[in-house]
LOZA-265157 format. One record per residue (C-alpha): x, y, z; residue in three letters. Coordinates in steps of 0.25 Angstrom, whole numbers, padded with zeros to 4 digits, always signed. Example, Ala and Ser with C-alpha at 12.3 -4.5 7.8 and 13.67 -1.06 7.14 Angstrom:
residues 2
+0049-0018+0031ala/+0055-0004+0029ser/
END
This chain:
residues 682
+0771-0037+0641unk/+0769-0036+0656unk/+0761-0024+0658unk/+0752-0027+0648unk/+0749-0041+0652unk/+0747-0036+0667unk/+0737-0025+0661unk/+0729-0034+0653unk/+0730-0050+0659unk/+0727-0044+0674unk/+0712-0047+0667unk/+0710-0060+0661unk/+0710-0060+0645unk/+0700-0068+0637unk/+0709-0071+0620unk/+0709-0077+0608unk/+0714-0077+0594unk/+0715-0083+0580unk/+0721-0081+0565unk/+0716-0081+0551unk/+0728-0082+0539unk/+0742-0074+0542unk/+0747-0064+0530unk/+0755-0073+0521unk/+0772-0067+0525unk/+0786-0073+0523unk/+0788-0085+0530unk/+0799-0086+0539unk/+0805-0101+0542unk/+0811-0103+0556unk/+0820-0114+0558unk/+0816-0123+0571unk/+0829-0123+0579unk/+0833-0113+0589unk/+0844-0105+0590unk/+0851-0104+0578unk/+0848-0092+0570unk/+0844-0093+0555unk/+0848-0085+0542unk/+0840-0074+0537unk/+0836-0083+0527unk/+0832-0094+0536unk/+0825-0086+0543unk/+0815-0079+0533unk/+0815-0088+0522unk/+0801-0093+0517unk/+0793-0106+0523unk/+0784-0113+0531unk/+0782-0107+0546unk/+0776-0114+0557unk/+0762-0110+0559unk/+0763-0103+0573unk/+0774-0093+0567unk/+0762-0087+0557unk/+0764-0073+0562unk/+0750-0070+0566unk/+0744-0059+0577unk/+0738-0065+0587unk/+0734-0061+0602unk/+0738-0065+0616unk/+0724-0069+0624unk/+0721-0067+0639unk/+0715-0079+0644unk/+0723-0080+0656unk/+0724-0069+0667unk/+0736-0065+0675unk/+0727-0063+0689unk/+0718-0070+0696unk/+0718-0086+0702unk/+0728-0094+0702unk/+0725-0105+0694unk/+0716-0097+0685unk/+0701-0098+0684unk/+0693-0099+0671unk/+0687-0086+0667unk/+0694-0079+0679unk/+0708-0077+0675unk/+0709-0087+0661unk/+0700-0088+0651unk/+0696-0097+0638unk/+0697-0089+0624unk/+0684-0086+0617unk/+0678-0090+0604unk/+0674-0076+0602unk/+0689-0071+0606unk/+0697-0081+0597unk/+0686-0079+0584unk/+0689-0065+0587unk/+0705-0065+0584unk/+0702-0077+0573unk/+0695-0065+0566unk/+0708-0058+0565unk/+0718-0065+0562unk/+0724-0073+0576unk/+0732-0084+0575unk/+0739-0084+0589unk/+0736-0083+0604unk/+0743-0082+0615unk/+0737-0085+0625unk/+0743-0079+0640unk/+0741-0092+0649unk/+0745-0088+0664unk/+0753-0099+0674unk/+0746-0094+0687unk/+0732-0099+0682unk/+0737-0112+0676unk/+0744-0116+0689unk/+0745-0113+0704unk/+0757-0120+0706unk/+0770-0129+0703unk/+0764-0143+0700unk/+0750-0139+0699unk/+0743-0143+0687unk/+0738-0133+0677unk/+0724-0126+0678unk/+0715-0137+0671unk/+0704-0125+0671unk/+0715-0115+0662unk/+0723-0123+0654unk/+0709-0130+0648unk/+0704-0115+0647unk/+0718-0112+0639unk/+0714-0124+0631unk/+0701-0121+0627unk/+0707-0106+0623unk/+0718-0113+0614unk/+0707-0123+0608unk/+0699-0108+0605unk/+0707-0101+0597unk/+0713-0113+0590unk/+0698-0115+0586unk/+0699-0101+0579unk/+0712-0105+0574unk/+0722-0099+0584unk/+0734-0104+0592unk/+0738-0100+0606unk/+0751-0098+0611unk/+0750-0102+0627unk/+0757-0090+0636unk/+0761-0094+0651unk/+0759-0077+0650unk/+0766-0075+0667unk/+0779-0069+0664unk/+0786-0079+0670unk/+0779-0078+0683unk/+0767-0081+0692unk/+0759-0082+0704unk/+0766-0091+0715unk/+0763-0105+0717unk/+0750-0105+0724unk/+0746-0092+0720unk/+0728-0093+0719unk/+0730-0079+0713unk/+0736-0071+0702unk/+0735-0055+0705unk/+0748-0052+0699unk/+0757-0048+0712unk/+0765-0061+0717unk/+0771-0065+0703unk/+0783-0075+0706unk/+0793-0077+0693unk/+0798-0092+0687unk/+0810-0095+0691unk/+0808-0092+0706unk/+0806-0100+0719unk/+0789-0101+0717unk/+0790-0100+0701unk/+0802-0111+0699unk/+0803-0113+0683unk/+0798-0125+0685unk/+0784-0122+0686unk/+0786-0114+0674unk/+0792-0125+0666unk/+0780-0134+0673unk/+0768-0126+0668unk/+0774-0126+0654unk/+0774-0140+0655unk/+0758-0143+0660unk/+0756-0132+0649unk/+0763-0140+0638unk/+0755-0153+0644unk/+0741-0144+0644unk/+0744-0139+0630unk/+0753-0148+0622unk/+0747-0153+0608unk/+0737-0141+0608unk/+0734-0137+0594unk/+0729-0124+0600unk/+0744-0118+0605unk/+0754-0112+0598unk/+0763-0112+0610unk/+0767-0112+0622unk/+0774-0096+0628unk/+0780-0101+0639unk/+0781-0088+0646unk/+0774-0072+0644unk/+0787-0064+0647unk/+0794-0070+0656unk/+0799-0060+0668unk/+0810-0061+0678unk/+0818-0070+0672unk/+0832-0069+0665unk/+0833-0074+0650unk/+0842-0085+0653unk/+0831-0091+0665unk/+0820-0089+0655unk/+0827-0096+0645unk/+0828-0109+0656unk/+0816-0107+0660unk/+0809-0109+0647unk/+0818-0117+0642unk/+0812-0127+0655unk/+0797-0126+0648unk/+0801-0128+0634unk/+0806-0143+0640unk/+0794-0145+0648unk/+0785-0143+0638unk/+0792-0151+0627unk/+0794-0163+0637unk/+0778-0164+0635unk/+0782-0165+0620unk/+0774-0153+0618unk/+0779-0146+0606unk/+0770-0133+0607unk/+0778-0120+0604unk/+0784-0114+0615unk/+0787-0099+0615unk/+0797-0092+0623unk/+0799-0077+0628unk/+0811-0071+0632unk/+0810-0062+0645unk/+0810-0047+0641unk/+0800-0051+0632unk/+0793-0039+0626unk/+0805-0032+0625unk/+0813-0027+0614unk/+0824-0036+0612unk/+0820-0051+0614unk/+0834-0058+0611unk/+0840-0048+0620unk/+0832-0051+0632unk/+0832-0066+0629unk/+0848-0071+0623unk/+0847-0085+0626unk/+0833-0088+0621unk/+0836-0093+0611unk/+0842-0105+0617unk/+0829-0112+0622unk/+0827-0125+0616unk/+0813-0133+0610unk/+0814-0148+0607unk/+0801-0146+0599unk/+0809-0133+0593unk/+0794-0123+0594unk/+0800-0113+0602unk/+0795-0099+0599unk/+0799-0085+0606unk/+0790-0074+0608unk/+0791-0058+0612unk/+0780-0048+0615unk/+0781-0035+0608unk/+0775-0022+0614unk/+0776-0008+0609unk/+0776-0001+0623unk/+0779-0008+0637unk/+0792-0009+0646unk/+0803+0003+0640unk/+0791+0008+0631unk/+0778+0017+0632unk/+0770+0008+0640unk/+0758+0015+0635unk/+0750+0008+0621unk/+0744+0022+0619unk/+0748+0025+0604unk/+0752+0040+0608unk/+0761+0036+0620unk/+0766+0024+0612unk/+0770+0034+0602unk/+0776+0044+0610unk/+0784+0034+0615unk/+0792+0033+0603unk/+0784+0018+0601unk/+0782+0017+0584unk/+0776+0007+0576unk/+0786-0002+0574unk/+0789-0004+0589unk/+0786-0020+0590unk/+0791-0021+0576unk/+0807-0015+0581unk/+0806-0026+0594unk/+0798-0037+0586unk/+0810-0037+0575unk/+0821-0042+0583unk/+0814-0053+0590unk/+0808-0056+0576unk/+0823-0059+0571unk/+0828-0065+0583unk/+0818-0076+0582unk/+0823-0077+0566unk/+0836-0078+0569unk/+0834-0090+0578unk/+0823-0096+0569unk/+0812-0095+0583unk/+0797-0094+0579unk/+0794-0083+0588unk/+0780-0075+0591unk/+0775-0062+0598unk/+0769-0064+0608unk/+0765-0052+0613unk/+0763-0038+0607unk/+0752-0027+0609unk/+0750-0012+0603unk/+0739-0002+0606unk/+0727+0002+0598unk/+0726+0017+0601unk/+0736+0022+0589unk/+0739+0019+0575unk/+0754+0017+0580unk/+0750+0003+0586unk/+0743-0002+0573unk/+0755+0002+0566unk/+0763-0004+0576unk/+0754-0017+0575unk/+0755-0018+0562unk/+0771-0017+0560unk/+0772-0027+0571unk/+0763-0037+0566unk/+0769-0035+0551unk/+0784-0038+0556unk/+0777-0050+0564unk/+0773-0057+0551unk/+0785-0054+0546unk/+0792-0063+0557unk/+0782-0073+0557unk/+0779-0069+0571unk/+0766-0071+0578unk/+0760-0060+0587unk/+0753-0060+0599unk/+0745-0049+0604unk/+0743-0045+0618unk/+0731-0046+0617unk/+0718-0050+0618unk/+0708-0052+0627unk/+0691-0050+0631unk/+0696-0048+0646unk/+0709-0040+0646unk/+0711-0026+0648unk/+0704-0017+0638unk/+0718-0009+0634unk/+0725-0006+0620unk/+0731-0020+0619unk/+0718-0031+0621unk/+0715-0033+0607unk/+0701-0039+0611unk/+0689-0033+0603unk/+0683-0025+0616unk/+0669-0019+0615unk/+0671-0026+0598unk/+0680-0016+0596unk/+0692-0021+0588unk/+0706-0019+0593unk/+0714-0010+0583unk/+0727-0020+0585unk/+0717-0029+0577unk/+0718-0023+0564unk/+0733-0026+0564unk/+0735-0039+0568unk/+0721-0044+0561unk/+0728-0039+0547unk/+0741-0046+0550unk/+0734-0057+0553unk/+0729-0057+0540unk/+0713-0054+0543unk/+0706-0044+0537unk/+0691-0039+0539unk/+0691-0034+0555unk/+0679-0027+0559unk/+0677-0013+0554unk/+0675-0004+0565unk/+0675+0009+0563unk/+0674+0019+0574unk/+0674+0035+0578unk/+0676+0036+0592unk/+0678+0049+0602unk/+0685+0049+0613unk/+0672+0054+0623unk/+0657+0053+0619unk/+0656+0068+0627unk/+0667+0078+0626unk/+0668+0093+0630unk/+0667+0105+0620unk/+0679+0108+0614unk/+0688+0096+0619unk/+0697+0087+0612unk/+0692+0072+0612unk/+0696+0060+0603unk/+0690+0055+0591unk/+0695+0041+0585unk/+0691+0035+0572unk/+0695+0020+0572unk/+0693+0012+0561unk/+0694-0004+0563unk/+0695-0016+0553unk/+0693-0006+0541unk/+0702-0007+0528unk/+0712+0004+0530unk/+0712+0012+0518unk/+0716+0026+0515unk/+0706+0036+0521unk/+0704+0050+0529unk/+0694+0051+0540unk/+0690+0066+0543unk/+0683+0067+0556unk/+0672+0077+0559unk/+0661+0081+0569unk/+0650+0089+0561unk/+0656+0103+0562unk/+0653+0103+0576unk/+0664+0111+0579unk/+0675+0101+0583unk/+0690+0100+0577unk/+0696+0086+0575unk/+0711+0085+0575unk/+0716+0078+0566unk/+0704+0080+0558unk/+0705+0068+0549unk/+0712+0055+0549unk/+0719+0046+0539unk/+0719+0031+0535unk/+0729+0026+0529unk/+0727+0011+0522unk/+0733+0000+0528unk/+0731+0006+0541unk/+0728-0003+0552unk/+0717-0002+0561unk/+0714+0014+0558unk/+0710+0025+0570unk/+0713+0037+0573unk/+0711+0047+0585unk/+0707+0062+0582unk/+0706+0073+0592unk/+0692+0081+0592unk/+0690+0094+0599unk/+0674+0096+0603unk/+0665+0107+0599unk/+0664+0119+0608unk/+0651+0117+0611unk/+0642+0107+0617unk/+0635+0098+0607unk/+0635+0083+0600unk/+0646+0080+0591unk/+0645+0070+0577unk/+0660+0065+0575unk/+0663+0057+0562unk/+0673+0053+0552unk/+0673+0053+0537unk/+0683+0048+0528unk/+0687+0047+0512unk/+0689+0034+0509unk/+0676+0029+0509unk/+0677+0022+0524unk/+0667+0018+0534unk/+0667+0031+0544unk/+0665+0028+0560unk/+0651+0032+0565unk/+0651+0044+0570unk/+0651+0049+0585unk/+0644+0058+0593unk/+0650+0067+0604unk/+0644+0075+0613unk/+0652+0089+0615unk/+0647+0096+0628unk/+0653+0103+0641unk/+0666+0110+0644unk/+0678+0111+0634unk/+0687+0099+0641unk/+0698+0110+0641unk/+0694+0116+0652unk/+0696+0114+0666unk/+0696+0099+0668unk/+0694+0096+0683unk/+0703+0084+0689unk/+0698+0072+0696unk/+0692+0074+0709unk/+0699+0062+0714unk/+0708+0050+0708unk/+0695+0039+0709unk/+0686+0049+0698unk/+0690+0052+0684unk/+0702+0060+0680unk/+0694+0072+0674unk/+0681+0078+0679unk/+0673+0077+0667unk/+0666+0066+0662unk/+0652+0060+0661unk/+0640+0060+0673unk/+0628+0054+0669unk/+0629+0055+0654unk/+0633+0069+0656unk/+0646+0077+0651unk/+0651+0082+0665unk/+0659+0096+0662unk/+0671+0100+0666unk/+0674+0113+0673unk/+0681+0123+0665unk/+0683+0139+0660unk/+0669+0135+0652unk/+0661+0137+0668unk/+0648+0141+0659unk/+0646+0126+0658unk/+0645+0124+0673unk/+0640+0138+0679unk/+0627+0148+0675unk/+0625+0161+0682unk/+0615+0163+0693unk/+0613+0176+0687unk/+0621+0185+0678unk/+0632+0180+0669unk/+0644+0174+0673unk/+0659+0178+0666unk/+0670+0169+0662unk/+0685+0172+0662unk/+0697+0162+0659unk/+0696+0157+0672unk/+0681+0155+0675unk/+0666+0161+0678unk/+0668+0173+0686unk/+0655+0178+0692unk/+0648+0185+0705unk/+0635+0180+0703unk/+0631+0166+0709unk/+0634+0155+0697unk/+0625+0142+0695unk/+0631+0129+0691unk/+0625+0126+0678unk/+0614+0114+0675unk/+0625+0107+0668unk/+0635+0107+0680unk/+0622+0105+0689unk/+0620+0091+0681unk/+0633+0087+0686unk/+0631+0089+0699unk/+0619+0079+0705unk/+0615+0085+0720unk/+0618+0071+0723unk/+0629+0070+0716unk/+0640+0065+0717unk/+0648+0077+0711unk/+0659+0085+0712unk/+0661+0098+0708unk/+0674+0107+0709unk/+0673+0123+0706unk/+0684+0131+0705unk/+0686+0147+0708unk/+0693+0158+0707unk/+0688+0166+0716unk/+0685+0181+0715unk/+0684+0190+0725unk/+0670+0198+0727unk/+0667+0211+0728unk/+0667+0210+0743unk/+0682+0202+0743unk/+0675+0188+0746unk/+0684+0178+0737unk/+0672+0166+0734unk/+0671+0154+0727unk/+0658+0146+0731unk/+0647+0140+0724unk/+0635+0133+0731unk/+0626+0119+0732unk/+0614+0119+0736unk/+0611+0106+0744unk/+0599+0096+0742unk/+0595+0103+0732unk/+0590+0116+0739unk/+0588+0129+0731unk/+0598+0136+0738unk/+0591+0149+0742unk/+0594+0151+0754unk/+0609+0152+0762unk/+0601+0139+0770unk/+0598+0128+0758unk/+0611+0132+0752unk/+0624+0125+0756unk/+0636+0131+0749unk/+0646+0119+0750unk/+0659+0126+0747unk/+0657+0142+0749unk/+0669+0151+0751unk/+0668+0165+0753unk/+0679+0174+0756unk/+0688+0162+0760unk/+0678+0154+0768unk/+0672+0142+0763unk/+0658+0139+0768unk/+0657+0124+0774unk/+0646+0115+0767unk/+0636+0113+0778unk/+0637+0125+0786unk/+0641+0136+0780unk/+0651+0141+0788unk/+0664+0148+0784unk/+0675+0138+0783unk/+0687+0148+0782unk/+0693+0141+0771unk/+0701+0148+0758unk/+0694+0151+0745unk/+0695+0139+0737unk/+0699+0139+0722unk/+0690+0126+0720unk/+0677+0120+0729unk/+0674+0105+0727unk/+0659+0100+0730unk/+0657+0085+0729unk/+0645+0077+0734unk/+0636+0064+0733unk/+0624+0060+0741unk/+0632+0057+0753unk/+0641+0072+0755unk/+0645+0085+0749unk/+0661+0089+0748unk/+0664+0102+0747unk/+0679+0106+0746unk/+0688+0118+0744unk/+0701+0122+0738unk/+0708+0121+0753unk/+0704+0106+0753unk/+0695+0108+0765unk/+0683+0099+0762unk/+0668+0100+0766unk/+0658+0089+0767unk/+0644+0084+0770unk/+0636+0074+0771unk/+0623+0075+0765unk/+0615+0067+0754unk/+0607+0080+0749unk/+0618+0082+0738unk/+0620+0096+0732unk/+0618+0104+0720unk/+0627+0117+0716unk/+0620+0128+0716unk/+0628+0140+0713unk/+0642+0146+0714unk/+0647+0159+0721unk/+0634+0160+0731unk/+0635+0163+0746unk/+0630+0151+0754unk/+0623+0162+0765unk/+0616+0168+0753unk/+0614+0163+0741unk/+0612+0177+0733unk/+0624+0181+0736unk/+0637+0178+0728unk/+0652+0182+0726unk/+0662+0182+0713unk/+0668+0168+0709unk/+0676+0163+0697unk/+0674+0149+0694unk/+0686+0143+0686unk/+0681+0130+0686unk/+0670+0118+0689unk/+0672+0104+0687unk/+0664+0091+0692unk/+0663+0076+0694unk/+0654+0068+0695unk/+0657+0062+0709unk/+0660+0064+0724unk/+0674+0069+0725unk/+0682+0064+0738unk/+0687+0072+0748unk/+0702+0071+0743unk/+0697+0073+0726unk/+0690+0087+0732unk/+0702+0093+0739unk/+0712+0089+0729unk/+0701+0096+0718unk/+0699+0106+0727unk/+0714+0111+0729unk/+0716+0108+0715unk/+0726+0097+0717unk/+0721+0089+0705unk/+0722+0099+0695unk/
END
């Protein structure tokens, strides 16, 4: 699959992987010669089966990388498999890797011999995981392409296809043949994939053109397995895009074919989220409705045949479902599987199988118990989607249960009467179940406190340890300010120094406290006409130095001498602010004008509906809803001091409504401001 390759080889992938016993199934007996179709009887009647058909879940292994220099450099874009690694999938169950070799490291160019330093690294890999017991399959993985000859570097963007003037089929069917020469006689391989979905060509040229390598490596008298693809491969119909493959011929009669499965991709939901999947249409016997028909069309010709590539998610109980039907009718065939796949270096995503952080994949409870292994690590977990979360606000609680023995149980989730709602409440197991979790919704207390989550159940199971969250701070409900601009986070609330930053909202009380007096709250805001202070929690938010941004939004009322206001002030340096002098009201407006940060004077712009102040230790920004910006330079930094005072005298003030504050804790630029400011990113 090309997208998924491109996402997760463009880093180079450290594998591995063995096998203990298969479950004992019905044999299926293949005849050996190609191209004439065998009974029903033929094809499913009981005995011996060659050992590299024993259907088996194995894993395809990163060691090579699709970038980086052309030939390749050890531990720079291929790698040797580990010890740790191959021990690690011995544990559960591996028989077969494939292992994703790439042209461009091995060679250079036409005539050039192969990269002494890889193909001994590839060695030494295939010598590993035949110590633990497992056997490779070698992939030219290039989709029947590569760098043209010459190339010193891979980056992915001058790709030339086989069968053209730079990539004649002969340098194809030549590094099968250094390969075969390299390779032959090894114990260690299962085969030889002569190429991972080949791309640009038609059927009828593929078939030639591997028909070309399947010579050249039996004029070595190397009698290795060779497996063939059919272009489209990953689609639905393999025998449809591929009429005439059944035509290629073996002298040594060990040609296998191979497919890769995925449940999303090209003409599907390209997403492996359970949800989207889902809503998709995709079910749980999705790769068991294109596996069938492949399944039978290697019967009906008598081919061995393996998958060589399939993948599901981990984040719904849809793809251990889907999984596990999969890997049932697999045995049923006879068919080994492949994973993709595997890897300590690759891309931390939904499809790496690789035990990050010793956390095991969920895929491995699946293909672990058809691989006959029982006795996974237990993990049992209670997670929460944030450590911090705002009163009243849905979050996320997961329970996730790893390697346990299914059985028929109910887990009930609670958090101490402290005034939250789970929904659903409870959960079920049922036995047999593979790998269970399960995510619930929990809406927060209304008020600011430390919450005890935890899970109980009645069937005498282990129950997660418990987890603490911390409740404090607006209801996430309310107003949720946009990002100041498209280089900071998407949401203005998060975390500054340890600390829950709030989010401005119809809750202001969190962020303002009267001067003197009370201050009254409608739907809209804090309407007052007394001077208001920024609270000690806002304050904390808001270093002098900074840097910080804050954005306050008004409705502006008119006063009782007709003046329409919307102001609050900084004091700068950290002056007391007593006197019209010490201070500086960064973005004042009073009856239309707006006072300039550093002098004072009327600037005869429109009330605004928002102001926007951002500063570090370098300027101050002030903003309005018109766009015009202010700015000084000055390393004092400022600390708010006050909304709706005059800057020409600090005990007067005027009406103001305040419908919302929010802040972030860094320096806006110029262009993040004005779009706040004129509300262009709501």
């Amino acid at each position: 699959m090309f997208g998924l390759l491109c996402r997760v080889l463009a880093l180079a992938i450290n594998i591995s992987l063995l096998g203990s016993a298969a479950p004992a199934h019905a044999r299926i007996q293949f005849n050996t010669n190609s191209g004439a179709p065998l009974s029903q009887v033929e094809r499913f009647k009981a005995g011996p089966i060659p050992p590299a058909l024993v259907a088996n879940a194995g894993v395809n292994v990163g060691l090579f990388s699709l970038f980086g220099p052309v030939p390749g450099v050890i531990n720079y874009n291929y790698f040797d498999a580990t010890d740790a690694e191959a021990a690690y999938l011995a544990a559960r169950g591996v028989k077969y890797v494939r292992i994703p070799v790439v042209w461009d490291i091995l060679q250079s160019s036409p005539g050039d011999p192969l990269n002494a330093g890889a193909i001994a690294s590839l060695k030494r890999s295939i010598a590993t995981y035949a110590r633990f017991g497992m056997l490779s399959m070698v992939d030219l993985h290039n989709f029947n392409r590569r760098t043209p000859p010459g190339s010193t570097t891979m980056d992915g963007t001058t790709l030339v296809y086989v069968n053209s003037t730079q990539i004649p089929q002969s340098w194809f069917v030549e590094v099968w043949s250094k390969l075969s020469v390299a390779l032959k006689g090894n114990p260690g391989v299962y085969g030889y994939d002569l190429m991972n979905e080949p791309e640009q060509t038609t059927a009828a040229d593929w078939v030639t053109q591997a028909q070309a390598a399947i010579d050249a490596i039996r004029a070595n008298g190397d009698t290795t397995p060779i497996i063939v693809e059919g272009v489209s491969n990953g689609q639905p119909d393999f025998a449809t895009a591929n009429p005439n493959i059944q035509t290629l011929k073996d002298p040594a009669k060990a040609l296998h074919f191979s497919h890769h499965f995925y449940p999303v991709g090209a003409g599907d939901n390209a997403s492996f989220n359970g949800a989207d999947a889902a809503g998709s249409g995709v079910t749980a016997t999705k790769l068991n409705d294109r596996l069938d028909p492949f399944a039978s069309w290697c019967a009906s010709y008598g081919f061995k045949c393996n998958i060589g590539e399939y993948a599901v998610g981990r984040d719904s109980q849809l793809w251990m479902a889907m999984e596990d039907a999969f890997l049932t009718d697999a045995e049923r065939y006879q068919i080994p599987s492949f994973f993709y796949f595997f890897g300590a270096n690759g891309a931390r995503d939904e499809n790496n199988i690789y035990p990050f952080d010793g956390v095991e994949p969920r895929q491995w409870a699946v293909m672990a118990k058809h691989n006959g292994v029982t006795g996974l690590p237990v993990m049992t977990r209670l997670l929460t989607s944030v450590p911090t979360a705002y009163r009243s606000s849905p979050i996320t609680a997961t329970l996730d249960l790893r390697g346990i023995v299914p059985v028929n149980a109910t887990y009930t989730f609670n958090d101490g009467n402290k005034g939250g709602s789970f929904s659903p409440a409870s959960v079920s197991m049922v036995a047999g179940a593979s790998n269970f979790f399960q995510t619930v919704t929990y809406t927060t207390p209304s008020s600011d406190q430390n919450v005890t989550i935890s899970v109980s159940n009645n069937a005498g199971q282990t129950s997660p340890t418990p987890v603490t969250l911390v409740v404090v701070g607006i209801s996430q409900n309310a107003y949720v300010a946009p990002s100041l601009d498209n280089t900071q986070s998407s949401k203005a609330f998060g975390f500054k120094n340890g600390t829950p930053s709030f989010v401005g909202g119809s809750t202001l009380t969190d962020f303002i406290t009267p001067k003197s007096g009370t201050i009254t709250t409608d739907a809209t805001g804090i309407i007052s006409d007394k001077v208001l202070n920024p609270s000690t929690a806002l304050k904390a938010l808001l270093p002098q130095s900074g840097p910080a941004t804050i954005m306050v939004e008004v409705n502006s009322l008119a006063s009782s001498n007709g003046a329409i206001i919307g102001n609050f002030g900084a004091i700068p340096n950290g002056t007391d602010g007593t006197s019209g002098t010490n201070q500086q009201i960064l973005a004042f407006v009073a009856s239309g004008k707006v006072y300039n940060i550093t002098s004072g004077a009327p600037g005869g712009i429109a009330t605004p509906q928002r102001i926007v102040l951002s500063w570090d230790n370098k300027s101050i920004s002030g903003i309005v809803t018109d766009g015009t910006l202010i700015e000084t330079s000055t390393s004092a930094g400022i600390s708010i001091d006050q909304f709706g005072g005059r800057p020409d005298s600090p005990d007067q003030y005027f009406a103001n409504r305040i419908t919302a504050i929010a802040v972030w804790p860094f320096k806006g630029t110029g262009a993040g401001m004005r779009s706040l400011a004129s509300r262009t990113t709501d």
